[in-house]
C-alpha positions as CSV (number, residue, x, y, z in Angstrom):
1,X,70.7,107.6,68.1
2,X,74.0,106.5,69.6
3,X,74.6,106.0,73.3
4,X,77.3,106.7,75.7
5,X,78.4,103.1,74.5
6,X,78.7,103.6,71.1
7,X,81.4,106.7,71.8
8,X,84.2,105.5,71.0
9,X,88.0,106.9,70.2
10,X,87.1,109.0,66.6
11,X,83.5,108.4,66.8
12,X,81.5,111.9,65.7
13,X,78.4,112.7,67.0
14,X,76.5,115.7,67.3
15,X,76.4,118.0,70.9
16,X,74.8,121.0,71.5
17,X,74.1,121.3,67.9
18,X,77.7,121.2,67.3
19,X,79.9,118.3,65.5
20,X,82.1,116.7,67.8
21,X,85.2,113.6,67.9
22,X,85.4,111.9,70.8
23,X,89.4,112.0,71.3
24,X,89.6,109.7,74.8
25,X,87.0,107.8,76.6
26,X,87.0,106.1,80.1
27,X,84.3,104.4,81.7
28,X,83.8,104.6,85.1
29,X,82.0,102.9,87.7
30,X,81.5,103.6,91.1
31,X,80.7,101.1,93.5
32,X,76.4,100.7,94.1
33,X,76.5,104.5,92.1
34,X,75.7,104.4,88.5
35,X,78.7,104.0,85.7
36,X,79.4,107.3,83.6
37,X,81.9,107.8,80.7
38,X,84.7,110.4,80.8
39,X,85.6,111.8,77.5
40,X,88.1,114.2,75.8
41,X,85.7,116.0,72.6
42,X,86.9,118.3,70.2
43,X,84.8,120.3,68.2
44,X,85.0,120.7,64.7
45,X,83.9,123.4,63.9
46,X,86.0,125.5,67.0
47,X,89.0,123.3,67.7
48,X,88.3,123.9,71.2
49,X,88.1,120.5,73.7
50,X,86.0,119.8,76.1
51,X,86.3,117.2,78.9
52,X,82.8,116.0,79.3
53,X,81.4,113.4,81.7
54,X,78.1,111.6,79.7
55,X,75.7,109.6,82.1
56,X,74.0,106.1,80.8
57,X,70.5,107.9,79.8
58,X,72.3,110.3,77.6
59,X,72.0,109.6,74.1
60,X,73.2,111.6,71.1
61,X,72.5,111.9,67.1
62,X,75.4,110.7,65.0
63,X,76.7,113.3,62.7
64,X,76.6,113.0,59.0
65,X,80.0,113.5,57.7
66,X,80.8,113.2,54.3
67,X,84.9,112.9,53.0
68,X,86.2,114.3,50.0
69,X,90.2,114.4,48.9
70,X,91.9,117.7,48.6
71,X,95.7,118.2,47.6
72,X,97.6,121.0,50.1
73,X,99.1,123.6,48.2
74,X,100.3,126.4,50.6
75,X,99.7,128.7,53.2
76,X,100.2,132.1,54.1
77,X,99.6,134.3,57.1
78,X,97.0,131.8,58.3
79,X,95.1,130.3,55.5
80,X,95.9,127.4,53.9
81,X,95.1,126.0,50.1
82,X,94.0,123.7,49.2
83,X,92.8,122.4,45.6
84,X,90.6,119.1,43.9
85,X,93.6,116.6,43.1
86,X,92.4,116.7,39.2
87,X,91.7,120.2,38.7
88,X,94.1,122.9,40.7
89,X,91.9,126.1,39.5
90,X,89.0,124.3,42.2
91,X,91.1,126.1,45.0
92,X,89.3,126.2,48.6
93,X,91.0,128.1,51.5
94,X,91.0,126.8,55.3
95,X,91.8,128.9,58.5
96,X,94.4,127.9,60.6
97,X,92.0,127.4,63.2
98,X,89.8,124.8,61.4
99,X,93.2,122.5,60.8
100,X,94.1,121.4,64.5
101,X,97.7,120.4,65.3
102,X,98.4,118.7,62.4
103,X,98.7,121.6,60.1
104,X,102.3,121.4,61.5
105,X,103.0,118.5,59.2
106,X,101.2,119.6,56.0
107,X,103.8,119.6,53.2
108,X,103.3,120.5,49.6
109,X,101.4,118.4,47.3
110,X,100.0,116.1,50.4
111,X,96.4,114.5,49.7
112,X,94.4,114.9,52.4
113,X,90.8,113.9,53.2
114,X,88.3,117.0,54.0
115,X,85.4,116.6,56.5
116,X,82.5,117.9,55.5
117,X,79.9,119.1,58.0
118,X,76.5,120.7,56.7
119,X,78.0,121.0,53.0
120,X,81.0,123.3,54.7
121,X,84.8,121.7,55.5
122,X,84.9,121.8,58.9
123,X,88.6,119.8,59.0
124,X,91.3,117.5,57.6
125,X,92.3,114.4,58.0
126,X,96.0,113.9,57.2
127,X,97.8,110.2,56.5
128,X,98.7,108.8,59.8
129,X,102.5,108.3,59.2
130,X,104.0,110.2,56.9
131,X,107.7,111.4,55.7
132,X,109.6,114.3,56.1
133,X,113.0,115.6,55.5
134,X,115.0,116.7,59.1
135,X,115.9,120.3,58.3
136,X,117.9,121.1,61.6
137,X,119.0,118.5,64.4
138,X,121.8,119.3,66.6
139,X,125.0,116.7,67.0
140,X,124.0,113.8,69.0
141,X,126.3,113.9,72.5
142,X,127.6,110.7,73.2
143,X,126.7,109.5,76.5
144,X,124.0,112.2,76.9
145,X,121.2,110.4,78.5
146,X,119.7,112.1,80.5
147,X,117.1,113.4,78.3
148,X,116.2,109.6,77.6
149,X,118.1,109.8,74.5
150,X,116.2,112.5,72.8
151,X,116.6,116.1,71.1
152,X,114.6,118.1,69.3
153,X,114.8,118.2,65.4
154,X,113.2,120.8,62.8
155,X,111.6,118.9,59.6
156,X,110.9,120.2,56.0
157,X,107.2,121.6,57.6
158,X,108.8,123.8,60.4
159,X,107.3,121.3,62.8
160,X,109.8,120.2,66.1
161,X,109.7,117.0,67.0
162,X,111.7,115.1,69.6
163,X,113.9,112.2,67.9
164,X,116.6,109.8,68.6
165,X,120.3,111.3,69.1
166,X,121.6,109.7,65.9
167,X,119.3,111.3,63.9
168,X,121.0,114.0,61.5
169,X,120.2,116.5,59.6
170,X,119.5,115.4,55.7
171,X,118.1,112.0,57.2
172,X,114.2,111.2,56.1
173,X,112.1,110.3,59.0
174,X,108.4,108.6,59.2
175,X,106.0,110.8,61.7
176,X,102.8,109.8,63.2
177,X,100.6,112.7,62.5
178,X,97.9,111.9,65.1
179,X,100.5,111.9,67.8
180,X,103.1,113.7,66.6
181,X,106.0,111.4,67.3
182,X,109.0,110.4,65.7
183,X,108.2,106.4,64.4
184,X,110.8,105.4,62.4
185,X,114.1,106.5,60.3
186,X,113.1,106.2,56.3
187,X,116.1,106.9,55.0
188,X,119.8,108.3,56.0
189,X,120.9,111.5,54.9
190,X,124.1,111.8,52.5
């Protein structure tokens, strides 16, 4: 059994029958009032999140999650393929819904780690930085500051993502998938 101590950031336990990753914690503590933990869940199985307050007594069962690799192959009009990374013709199809934010940065032929939840893939977990081609990016304006510097570009993926101005179009950049923020230029466009 895990208590509200042992939730931490990425931590997946089971509530309400349901698996669930804690996302954000906080503890708090109230003067001669008992402490409590504040937390951001997501469920797996839903997507939805929930902000949940846990009180010291409260104890949950840790979920048994088991990973396997699967290697994107497309989508189309919501479901997304995937197949084993050795054999293509062991195809398994996700729902948009079960993927989370970070189906904006799927690209083909990306290995991915599936979660597995009851013997039924209940998400993804994508590389934490990874690099895609800037597809659109409008001129950087010189002295334009006071958007901090920023624009929006379009990668490979269809994803928008704000970037330095002297990013260009062509250029590689490295993305952190969890966040969804611009880390680093790989390589410059020709």
């Amino acid at each position: 059994m895990l208590s509200i101590n042992d939730l931490k950031i990425g931590t997946i336990f089971i509530f309400e029958n349901q698996p669930y990753q804690v996302l954000e914690f906080k503890h708090v503590h109230l003067g001669r009032g008992g402490s409590s933990l504040q937390t951001k869940i997501k469920n797996l199985i839903s997507g939805k999140i929930l902000a949940k307050v846990f009180k010291p007594l409260d104890s949950f069962e840790e979920a048994e999650i088991d990973w396997r690799e699967l290697k994107y192959i497309y989508n189309h009009r919501g479901e997304f393929w995937f197949c084993e990374p050795e054999d293509p013709s062991k195809r398994t199809m996700l729902e948009e819904s079960a993927l989370g934010e970070e189906r904006r940065f799927l690209k083909k032929d990306t290995l991915v780690r599936a979660m597995i939840f009851n013997n039924e893939i209940v998400g993804i977990d994508l590389p934490v930085k990874m690099d895609l081609r800037v597809v659109e990016a409008p001129p950087g304006i010189k002295g334009n500051s006071a958007q901090g510097g920023t624009k929006i570009i379009v990668l490979e993926t269809g994803a928008e993502i704000k970037a330095p101005l002297f990013i260009e179009e062509g250029d590689i950049v490295r993305i952190n998938t969890k966040t969804g923020e611009y880390a680093e230029r790989v390589e410059k466009g020709r």
